[in-house]
N, C-alpha and C positions, 0 to 999 in steps of 0.2 A: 099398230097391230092389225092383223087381216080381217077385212070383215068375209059372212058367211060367202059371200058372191066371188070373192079372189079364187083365181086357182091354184089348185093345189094336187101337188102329185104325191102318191102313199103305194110302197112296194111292201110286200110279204113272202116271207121263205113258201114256197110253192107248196108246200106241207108242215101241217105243224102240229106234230105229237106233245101233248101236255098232260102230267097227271102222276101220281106216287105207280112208282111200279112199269112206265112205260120204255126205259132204257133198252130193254132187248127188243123193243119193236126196230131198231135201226138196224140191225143185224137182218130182221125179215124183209124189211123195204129194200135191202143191197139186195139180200139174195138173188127176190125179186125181177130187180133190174137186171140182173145177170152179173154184177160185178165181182171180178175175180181175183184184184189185186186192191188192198185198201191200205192206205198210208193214214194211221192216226200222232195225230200233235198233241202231245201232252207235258205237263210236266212229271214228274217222278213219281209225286204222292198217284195221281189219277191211272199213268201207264201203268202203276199195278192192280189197278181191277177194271183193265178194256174187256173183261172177260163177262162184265153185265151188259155191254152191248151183241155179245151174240154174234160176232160178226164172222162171216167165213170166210174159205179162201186163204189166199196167200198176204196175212197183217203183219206189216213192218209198222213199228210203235217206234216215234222219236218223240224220248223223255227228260230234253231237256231244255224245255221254254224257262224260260225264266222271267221274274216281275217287272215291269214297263221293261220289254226286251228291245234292245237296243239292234241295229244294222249289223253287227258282228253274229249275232244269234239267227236273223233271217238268214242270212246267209249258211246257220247248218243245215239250218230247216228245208233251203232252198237245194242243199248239197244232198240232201236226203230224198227229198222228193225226185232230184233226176234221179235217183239210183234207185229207186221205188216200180219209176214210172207203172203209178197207179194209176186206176181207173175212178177213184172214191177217194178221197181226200176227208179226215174226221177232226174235226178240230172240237177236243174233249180237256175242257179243265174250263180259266176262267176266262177273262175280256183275252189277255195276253195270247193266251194257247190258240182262241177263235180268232183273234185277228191274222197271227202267224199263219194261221191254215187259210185265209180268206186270200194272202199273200201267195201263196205256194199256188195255191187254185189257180192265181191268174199269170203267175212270173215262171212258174216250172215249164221248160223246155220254148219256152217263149226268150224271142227276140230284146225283150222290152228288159232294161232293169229299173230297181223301186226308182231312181230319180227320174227315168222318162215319165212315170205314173202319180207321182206325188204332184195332185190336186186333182181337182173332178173331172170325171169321165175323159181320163187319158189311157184306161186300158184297153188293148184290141183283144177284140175277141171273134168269136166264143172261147172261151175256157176249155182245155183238153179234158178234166178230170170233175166229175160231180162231185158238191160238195156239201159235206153233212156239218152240223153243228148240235154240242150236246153241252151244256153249260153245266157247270159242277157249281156255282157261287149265285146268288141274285144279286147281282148290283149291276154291272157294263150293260145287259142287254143286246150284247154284242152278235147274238146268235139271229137277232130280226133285221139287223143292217146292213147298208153297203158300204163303210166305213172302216179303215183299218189304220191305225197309229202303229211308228215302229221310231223310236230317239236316235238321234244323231249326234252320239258322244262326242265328235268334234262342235259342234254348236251346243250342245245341250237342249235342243230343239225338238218339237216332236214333228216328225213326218208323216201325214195326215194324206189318205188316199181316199178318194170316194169313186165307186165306179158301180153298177149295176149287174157287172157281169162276178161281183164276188157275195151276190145274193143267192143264200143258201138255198139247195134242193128239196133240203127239211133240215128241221130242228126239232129237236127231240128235248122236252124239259122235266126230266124227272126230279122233281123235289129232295126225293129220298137219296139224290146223289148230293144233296148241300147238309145234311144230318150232321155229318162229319167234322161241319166247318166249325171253328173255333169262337167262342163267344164276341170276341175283339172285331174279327174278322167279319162275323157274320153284321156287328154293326156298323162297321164301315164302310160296308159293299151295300149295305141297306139303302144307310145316307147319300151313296152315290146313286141307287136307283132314284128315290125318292128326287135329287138331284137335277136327271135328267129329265125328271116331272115335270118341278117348279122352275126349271130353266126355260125350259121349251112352252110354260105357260104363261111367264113373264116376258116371253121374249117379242123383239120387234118382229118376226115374223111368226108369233103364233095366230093359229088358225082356230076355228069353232070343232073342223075335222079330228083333228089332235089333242086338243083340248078336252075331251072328254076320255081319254087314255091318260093324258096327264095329270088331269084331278081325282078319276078312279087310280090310279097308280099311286101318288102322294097318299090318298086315304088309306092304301092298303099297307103301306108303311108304318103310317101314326098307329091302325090298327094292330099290325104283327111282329113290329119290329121288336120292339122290350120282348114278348114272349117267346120268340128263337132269341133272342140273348139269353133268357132266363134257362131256356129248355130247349134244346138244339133238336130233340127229336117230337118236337110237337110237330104232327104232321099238316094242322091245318094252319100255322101260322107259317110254316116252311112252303106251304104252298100256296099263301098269301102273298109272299116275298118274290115267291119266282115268276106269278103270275104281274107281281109290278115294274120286275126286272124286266119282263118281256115288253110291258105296256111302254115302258122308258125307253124300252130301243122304239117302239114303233117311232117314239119323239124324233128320236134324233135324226132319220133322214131327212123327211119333208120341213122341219124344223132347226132342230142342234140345239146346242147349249150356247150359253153364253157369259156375262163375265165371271160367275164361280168358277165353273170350267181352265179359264182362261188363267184365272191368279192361281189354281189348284196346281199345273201344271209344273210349272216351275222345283215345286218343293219334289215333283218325283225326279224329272230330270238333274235335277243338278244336286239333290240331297237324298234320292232313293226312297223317298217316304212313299209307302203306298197309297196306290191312286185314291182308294174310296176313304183312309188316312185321311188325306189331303184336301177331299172335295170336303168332308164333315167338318174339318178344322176352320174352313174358310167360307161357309156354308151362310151360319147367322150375319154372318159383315156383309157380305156380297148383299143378303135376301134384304136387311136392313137397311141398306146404301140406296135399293131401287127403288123402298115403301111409295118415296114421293111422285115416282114416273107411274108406280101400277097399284095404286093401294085397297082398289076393289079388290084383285085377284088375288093379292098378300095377305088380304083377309082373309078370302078362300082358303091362301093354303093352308095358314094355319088353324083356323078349320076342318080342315081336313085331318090335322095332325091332332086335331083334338086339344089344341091351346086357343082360346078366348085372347084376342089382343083389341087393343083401339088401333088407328092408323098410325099413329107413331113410331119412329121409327126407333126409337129407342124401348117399346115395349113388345116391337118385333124381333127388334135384337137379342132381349132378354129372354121370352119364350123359346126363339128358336136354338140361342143357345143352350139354355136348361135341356131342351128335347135331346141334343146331343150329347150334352156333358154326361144327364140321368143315366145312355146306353154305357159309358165309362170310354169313352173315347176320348183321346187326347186331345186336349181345346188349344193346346199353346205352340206357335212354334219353336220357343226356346225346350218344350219336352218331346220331341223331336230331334234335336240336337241340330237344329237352324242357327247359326248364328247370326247374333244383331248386322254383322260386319257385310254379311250376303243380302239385306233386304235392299239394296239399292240395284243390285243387277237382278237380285228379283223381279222389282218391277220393271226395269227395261225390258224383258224377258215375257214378262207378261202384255208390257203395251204392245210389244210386236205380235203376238195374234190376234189380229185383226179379223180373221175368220170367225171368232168367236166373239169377241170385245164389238163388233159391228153389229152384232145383234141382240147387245146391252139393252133393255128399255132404257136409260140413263148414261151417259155419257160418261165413261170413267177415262178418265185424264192418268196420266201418269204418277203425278203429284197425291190421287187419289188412291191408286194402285198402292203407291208407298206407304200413305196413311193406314191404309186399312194391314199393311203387314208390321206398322208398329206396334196398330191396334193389339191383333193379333200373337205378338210376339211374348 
């Protein structure tokens, strides 16, 4: 892990509006700029109320992102944004909708397609169109990163871009736009914040920098997560959540996640299960698996989560999954509808991100990957 003296680089959206109530500020900030043509990416539920962000001008809404959106889907996105040709690009819903827009940002009327750009800083730029992010969910954190995933239904693969130039002009986080989400929902987009916490705080390249986004962020979890599951419009626990959702993305650039991430992966592409679904289910194995690589900071986390454990890994297991199970999210993945029969290309599937799996604190082998989805199953 990094000590304080390593260097370390940290980007943030150039503007960042946070607070119950603040969604019509992005409408003011285009004005503003002069922008006259604004293309927002949404899914369905979201395109029908872009009408809280205020926005003027001439607004073409494409309403039809869809969850872990696959190359077929950029591609409407893509078909939409040339016919747009905007000036402001909005990417309004959750991880999926923001990444797709962070896509359009750098691919629309551009030279390049997503395979020249799949891996870091392979996009040219500058970017023709500014670009906003407004997150309806707390979990991805997707609206503070230069990172964009899109699956490759021939591989089952996820296509992973990281570039600089699809870092937001602002983000806008109004709480009151997650009110709506679903108890299910709201705790499994929690656990994926929370997530990209303890990933980024357990990981080989965690920093002292990040590190303190990371363990404020886990804390604000343990603190608010049960109480937006109980009560969707508690406004300060909704805006506990967004504010950890936000601290999780700062993780992921200078940082990322790693082997939760890595094994979660799998169960969207190739079984459809949703992403924070899938980080929670797989969450206590992975966090139990590392105790013995990081078991100060696995104290911390759960700590932070407000469970008492010894270093053990089997009473880390056990708290962190109760923390899950208690929100009523699905722990298994035969309740899923995974079968036994897919856990072997699972894990091939999983040892091949290497992007992620390399900055394991503990070495997870394939054989390991396996174990823990029989664990699991």
């Amino acid at each position: 892990m990094a000590s304080l003296d390593s260097p370390i680089t940290i980007v943030r959206p150039h503007l960042i509006e946070f607070g119950i109530g603040t969604a019509a500020k992005l409408g003011k900030w285009a004005a503003e700029k002069g922008y006259r043509r604004t293309l927002v990416i949404s899914d369905a539920f979201n395109a029908s109320r872009i009408d809280l962000l205020e926005l003027k001008g001439e607004v073409t809404v494409f309403a039809e992102v869809t969850p872990e959106p696959d190359t077929a889907n950029l591609e409407k996105v893509l078909s939409a944004a040339n016919g747009a040709d905007a000036e402001l690009i909005v990417g309004f819903g959750g991880g999926s909708a923001m990444d797709l827009a962070k896509l359009a940002a750098v691919l629309a009327g551009s030279a390049q397609t997503l395979h020249d750009v799949v891996g870091p800083n392979k996009v040219h730029g500058p970017r023709k169109a500014a670009l906003a992010q407004v997150p309806t969910t707390s979990g991805t954190g997707s609206e503070a990163g230069i990172r964009a995933l899109v699956t490759d239904p021939r591989t089952m693969a996820k296509l992973a871009v990281e570039s600089l130039h699809m870092l937001a002009d602002i983000a806008v986080i109004d709480p009151a736009l997650t009110f709506s989400v679903p108890a299910r929902t709201t705790a499994a987009t929690g656990v994926d914040a929370m997530a990209h916490c303890v990933e980024a705080f357990t990981n080989r390249k965690a920093h002292p920098m990040v590190d303190i986004y990371a363990i404020e962020g886990t804390r604000l979890v343990g603190k608010y997560l049960a109480r937006a599951v109980k009560d969707g419009n508690d406004a300060e626990a909704r805006s506990g959540l967004s504010l950890a959702s936000l601290y999780g993305g700062f993780c992921l650039g200078p940082v990322n996640t790693a082997g939760g991430h890595a094994l979660a992966y799998p169960l969207g592409t190739r079984w459809h299960v949703a992403h924070g679904a899938a980080n929670a289910l797989i969450f206590p194995h992975v966090l139990a698996f590392n105790t013995p690589s990081a078991p100060e900071k696995t104290k911390a986390v759960m700590a932070a989560l407000g469970r008492q454990t010894s270093e053990n890994s089997g009473s880390v297991f056990d708290a962190a999954y109760a923390f899950c199970a208690e929100l009523g999210i699905e722990m298994k993945l035969s309740g899923l509808g995974v079968p036994e029969s897919d856990l072997d290309a699972m894990a091939d599937d999983a040892f091949a991100i290497r992007r992620l799996l390399d900055n394991n604190p503990r070495d997870l082998t394939r054989a390991d990957i396996r174990s823990i989805y029989a664990a699991a199953f």
